[in-house]
N, CA, C and O of each residue as an XYZ file, in Angstrom:
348
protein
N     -25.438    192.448     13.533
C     -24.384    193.407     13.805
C     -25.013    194.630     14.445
O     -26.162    194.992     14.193
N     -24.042    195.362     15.446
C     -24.893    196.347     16.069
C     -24.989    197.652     15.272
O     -25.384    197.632     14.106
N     -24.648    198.736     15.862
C     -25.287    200.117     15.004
C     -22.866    200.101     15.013
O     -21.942    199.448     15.499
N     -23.111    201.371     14.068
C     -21.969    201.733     13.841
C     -22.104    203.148     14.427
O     -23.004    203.976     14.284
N     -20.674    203.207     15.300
C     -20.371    204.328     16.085
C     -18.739    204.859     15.214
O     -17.650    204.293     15.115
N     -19.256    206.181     14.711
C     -18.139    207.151     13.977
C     -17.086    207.168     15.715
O     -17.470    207.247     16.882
N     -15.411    207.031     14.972
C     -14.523    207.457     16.061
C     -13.662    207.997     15.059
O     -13.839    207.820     13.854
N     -12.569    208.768     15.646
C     -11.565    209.333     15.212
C     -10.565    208.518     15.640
O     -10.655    207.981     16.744
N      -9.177    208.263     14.596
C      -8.071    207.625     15.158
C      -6.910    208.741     14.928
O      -7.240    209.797     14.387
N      -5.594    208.542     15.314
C      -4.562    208.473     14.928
C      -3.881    207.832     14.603
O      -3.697    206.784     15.220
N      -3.027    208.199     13.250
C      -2.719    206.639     12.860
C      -1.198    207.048     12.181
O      -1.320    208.144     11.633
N      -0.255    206.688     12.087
C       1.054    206.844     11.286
C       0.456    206.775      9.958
O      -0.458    206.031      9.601
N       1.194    207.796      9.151
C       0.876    207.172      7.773
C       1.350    206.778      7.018
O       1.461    207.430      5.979
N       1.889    205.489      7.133
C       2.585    204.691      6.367
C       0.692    203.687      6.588
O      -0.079    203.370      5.683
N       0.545    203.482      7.987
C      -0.736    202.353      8.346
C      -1.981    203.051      7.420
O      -2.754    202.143      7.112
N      -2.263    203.857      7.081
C      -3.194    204.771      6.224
C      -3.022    204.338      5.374
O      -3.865    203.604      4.859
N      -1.452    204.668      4.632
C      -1.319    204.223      3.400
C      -1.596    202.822      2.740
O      -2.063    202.623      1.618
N      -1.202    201.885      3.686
C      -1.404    200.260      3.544
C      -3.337    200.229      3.907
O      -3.897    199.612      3.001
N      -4.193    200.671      4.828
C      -5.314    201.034      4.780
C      -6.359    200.987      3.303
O      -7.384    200.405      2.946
N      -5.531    201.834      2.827
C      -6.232    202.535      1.147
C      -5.291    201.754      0.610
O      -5.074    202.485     -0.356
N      -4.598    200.909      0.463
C      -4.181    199.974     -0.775
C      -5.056    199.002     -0.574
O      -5.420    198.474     -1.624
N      -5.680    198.435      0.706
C      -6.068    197.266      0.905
C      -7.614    197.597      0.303
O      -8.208    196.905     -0.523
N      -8.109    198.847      0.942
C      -9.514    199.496      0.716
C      -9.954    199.472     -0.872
O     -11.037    199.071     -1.298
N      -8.861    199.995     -1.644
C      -8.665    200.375     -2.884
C      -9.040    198.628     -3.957
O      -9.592    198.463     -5.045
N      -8.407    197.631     -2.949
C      -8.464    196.163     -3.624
C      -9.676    195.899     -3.637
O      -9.987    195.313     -4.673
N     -10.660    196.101     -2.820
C     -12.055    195.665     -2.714
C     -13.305    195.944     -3.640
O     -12.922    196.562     -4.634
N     -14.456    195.743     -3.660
C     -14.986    196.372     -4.475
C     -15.875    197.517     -4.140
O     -16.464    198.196     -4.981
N     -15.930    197.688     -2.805
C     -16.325    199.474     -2.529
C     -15.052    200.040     -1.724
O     -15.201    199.680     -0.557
N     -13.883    200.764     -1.859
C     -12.820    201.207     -1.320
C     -13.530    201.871      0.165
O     -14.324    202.805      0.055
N     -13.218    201.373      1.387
C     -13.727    202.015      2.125
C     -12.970    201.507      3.526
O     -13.016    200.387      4.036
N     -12.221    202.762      4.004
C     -11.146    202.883      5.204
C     -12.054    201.745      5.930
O     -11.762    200.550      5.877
N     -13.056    202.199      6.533
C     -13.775    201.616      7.712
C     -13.517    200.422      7.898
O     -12.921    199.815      8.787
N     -14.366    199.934      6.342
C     -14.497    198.498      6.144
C     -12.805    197.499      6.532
O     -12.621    196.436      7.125
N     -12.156    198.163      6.078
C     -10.616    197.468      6.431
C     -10.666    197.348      7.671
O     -10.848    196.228      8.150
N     -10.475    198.782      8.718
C     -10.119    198.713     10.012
C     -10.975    197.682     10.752
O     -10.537    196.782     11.469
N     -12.333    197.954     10.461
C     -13.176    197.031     11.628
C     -12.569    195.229     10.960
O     -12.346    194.197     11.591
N     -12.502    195.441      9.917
C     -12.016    193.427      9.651
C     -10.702    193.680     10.267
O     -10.575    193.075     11.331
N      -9.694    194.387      9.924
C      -8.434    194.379     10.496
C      -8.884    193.929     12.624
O      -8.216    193.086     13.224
N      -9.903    194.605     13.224
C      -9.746    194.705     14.700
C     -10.603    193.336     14.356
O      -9.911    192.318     14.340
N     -11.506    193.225     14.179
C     -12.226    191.825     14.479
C     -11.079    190.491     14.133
O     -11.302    189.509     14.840
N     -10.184    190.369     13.390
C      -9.382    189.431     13.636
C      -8.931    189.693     14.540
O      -9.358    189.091     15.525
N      -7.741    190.796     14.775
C      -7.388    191.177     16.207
C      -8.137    190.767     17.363
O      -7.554    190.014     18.142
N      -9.286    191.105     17.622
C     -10.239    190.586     18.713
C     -10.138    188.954     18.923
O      -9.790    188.385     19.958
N     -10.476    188.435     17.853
C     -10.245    186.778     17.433
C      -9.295    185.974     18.110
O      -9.384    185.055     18.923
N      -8.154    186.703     17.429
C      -6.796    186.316     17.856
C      -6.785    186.370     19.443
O      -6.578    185.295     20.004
N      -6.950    187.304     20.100
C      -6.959    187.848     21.449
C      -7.673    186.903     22.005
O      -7.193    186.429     23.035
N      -8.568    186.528     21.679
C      -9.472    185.933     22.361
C      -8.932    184.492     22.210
O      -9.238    183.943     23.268
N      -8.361    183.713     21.520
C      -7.739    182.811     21.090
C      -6.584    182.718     22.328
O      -6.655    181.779     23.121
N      -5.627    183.632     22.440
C      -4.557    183.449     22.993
C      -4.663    183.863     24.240
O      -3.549    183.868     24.765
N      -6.091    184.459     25.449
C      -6.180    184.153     26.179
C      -6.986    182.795     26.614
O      -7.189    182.368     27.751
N      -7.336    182.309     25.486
C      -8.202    180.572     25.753
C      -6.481    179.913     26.400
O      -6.106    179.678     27.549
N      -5.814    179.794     25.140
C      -4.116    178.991     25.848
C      -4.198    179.284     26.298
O      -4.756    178.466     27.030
N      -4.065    180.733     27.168
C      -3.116    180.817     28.412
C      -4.058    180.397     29.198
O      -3.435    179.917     30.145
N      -5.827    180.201     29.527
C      -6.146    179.676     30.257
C      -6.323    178.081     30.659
O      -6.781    177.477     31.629
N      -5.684    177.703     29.326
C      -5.734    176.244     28.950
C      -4.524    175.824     29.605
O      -4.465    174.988     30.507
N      -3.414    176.554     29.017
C      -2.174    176.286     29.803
C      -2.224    176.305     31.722
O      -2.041    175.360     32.489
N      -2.471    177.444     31.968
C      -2.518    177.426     33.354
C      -3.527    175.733     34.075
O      -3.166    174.858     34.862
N      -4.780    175.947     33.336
C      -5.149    175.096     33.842
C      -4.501    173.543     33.943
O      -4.580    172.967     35.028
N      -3.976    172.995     33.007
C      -2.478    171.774     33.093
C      -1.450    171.978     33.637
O      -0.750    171.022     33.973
N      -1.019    173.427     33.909
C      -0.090    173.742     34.723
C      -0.664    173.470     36.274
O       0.183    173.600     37.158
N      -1.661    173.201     36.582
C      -2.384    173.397     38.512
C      -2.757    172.172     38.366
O      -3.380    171.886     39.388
N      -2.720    171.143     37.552
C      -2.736    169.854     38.179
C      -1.889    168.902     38.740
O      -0.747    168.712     38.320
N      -2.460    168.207     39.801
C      -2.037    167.147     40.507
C      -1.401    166.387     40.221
O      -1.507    166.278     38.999
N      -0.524    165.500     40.707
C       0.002    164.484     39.997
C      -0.601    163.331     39.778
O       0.097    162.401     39.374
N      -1.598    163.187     39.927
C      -2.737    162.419     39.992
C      -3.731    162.456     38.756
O      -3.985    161.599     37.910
N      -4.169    163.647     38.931
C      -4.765    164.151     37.534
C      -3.985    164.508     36.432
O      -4.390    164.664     35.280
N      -2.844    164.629     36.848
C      -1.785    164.230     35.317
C      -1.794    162.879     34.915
O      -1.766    162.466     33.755
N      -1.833    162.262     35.887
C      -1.960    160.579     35.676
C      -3.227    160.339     34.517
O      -3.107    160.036     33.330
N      -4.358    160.565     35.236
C      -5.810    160.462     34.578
C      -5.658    161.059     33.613
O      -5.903    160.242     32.726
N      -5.225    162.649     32.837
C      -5.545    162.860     31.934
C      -4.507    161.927     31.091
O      -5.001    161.326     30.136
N      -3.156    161.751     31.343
C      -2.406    160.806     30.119
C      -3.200    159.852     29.736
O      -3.375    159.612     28.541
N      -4.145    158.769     31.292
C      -4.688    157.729     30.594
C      -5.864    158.215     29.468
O      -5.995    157.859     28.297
N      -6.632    159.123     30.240
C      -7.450    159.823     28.729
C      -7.507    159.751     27.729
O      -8.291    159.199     26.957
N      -6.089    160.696     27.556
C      -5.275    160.352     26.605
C      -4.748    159.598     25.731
O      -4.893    159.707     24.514
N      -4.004    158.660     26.401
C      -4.013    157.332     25.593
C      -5.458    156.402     25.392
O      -5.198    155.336     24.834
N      -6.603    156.535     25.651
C      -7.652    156.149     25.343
C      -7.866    156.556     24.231
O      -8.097    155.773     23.309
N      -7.829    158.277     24.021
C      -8.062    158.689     23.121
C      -7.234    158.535     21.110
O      -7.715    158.472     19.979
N      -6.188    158.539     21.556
C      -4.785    158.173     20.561
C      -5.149    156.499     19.745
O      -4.979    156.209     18.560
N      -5.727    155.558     20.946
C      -6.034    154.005     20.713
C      -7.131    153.987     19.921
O      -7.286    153.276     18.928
N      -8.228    155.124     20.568
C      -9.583    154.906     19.406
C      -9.107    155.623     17.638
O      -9.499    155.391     16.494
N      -8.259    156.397     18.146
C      -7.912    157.486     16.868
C      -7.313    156.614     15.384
O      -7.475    156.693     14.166
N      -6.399    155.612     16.547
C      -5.568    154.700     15.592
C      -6.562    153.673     15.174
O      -5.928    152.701     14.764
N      -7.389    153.540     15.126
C      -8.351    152.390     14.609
C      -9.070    153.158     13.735
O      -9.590    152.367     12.947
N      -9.475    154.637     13.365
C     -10.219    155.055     12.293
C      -9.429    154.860     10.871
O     -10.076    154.993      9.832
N      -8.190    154.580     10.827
C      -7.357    154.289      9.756
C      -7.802    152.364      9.126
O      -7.775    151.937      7.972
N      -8.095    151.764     10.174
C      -7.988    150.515      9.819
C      -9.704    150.299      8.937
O     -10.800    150.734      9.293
N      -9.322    149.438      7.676
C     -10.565    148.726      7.405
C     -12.465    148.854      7.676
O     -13.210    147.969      7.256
């Protein structure tokens, strides 16, 4: 992990308040510690939901051809899947 850089926020405080309930649950109460887990999922997530959309686009720009190929893929893949159940 890198060095920790002090920032100032603004924040509603109702989000403060939920902050220090969550801080308060832990076993060292400490704002920080919440916010940075609170943004690192955030980051996660983000990073997650621009993978779809690049996943999506990319099935969205294929050929009709390479739609072809990936179904057969596909069903290659589904045929081996259905045999890990058997015996």
């Amino acid at each position: 992990m890198g060095r920790k850089i002090k920032v100032s926020l603004t924040l509603d405080e109702r989000v403060v308040e939920a902050v220090d309930r969550a801080a308060g649950e832990g076993p060292r109460p400490n704002r920080s510690e919440v916010v940075e887990r609170a943004l690192r999922t955030w980051l996660r997530s983000e990073r997650h939901r621009r993978l779809d959309e690049e996943v999506e686009a990319y099935y969205a720009d294929l050929s009709a051809a390479e739609q072809a190929e990936d179904a057969a893929w596909a069903g290659l893949g589904d045929e081996a899947a259905s045999r890990w159940d058997e015996p």
